[in-house]
N, C-alpha and C positions, 0 to 999 in steps of 0.2 A: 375317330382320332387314331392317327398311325400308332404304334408303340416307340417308334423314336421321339416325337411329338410327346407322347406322357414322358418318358424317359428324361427330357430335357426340363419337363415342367417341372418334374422332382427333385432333379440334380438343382435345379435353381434354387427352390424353395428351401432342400438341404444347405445352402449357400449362405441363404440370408435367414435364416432360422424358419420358424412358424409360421403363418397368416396371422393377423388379427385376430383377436378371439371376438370382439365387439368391441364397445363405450364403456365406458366406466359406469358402475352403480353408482349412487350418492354415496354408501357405504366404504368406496375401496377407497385405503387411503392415497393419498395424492402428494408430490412429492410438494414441499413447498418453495413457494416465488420470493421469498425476502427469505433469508437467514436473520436471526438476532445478530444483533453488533456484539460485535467482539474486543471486550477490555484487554487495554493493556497490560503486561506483566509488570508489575511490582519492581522489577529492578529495572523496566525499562523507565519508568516513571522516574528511579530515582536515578538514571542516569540521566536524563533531561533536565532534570529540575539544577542537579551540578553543574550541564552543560551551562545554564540560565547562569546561576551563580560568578561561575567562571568567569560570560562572558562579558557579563553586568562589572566585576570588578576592574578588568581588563580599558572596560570603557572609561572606567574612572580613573584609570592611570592615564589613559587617552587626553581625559579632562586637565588632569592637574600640565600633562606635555605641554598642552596645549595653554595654560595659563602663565608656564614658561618663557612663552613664544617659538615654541618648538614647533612648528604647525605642521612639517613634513614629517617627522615624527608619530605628534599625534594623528595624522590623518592614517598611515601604518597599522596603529598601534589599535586605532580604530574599527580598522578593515577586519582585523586580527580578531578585535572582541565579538563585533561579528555575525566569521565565521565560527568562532565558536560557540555563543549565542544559539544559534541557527535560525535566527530571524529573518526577514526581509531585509535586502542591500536599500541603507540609508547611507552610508557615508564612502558609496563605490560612484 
């Protein structure tokens, strides 16, 4: 082997770090493939549950529009609770 030849094989291996040292023992530990799930925060909780709230009451103004005969109104007023809500679109 020339010495430019080793030289290059060096300069590479410096490059990308080390060789493999081998396989893993049963021993070593190993990083893991599922994380535990991860709970929400406490205020995010309670910021949803007001969204819910909101949107829940919002719908029932929706309701009473709508018993008015305000239909355009309600249907508005609907979309509105919602997006607030953060539900699935039922009345889009």
């Amino acid at each position: 082997m020339s010495s430019r030849a080793f030289s290059d094989d060096y300069r590479i291996l410096t490059l990308i770090g080390s060789p493999p040292s081998g396989t893993l023992a049963e021993g070593d530990a190993k990083m893991p493939t599922h994380l535990p799930p991860r709970e929400p925060a406490k205020g995010a909780l309670l910021i949803q549950c007001g969204r819910y709230i909101v949107g829940i009451s919002i719908l029932f103004v929706a309701l009473a529009l709508f018993g008015l005969r305000l239909v355009r109104a309600s249907h508005a007023t609907a979309r509105l609770g919602e997006r607030i809500g953060g539900g699935p679109p039922v009345f889009s």
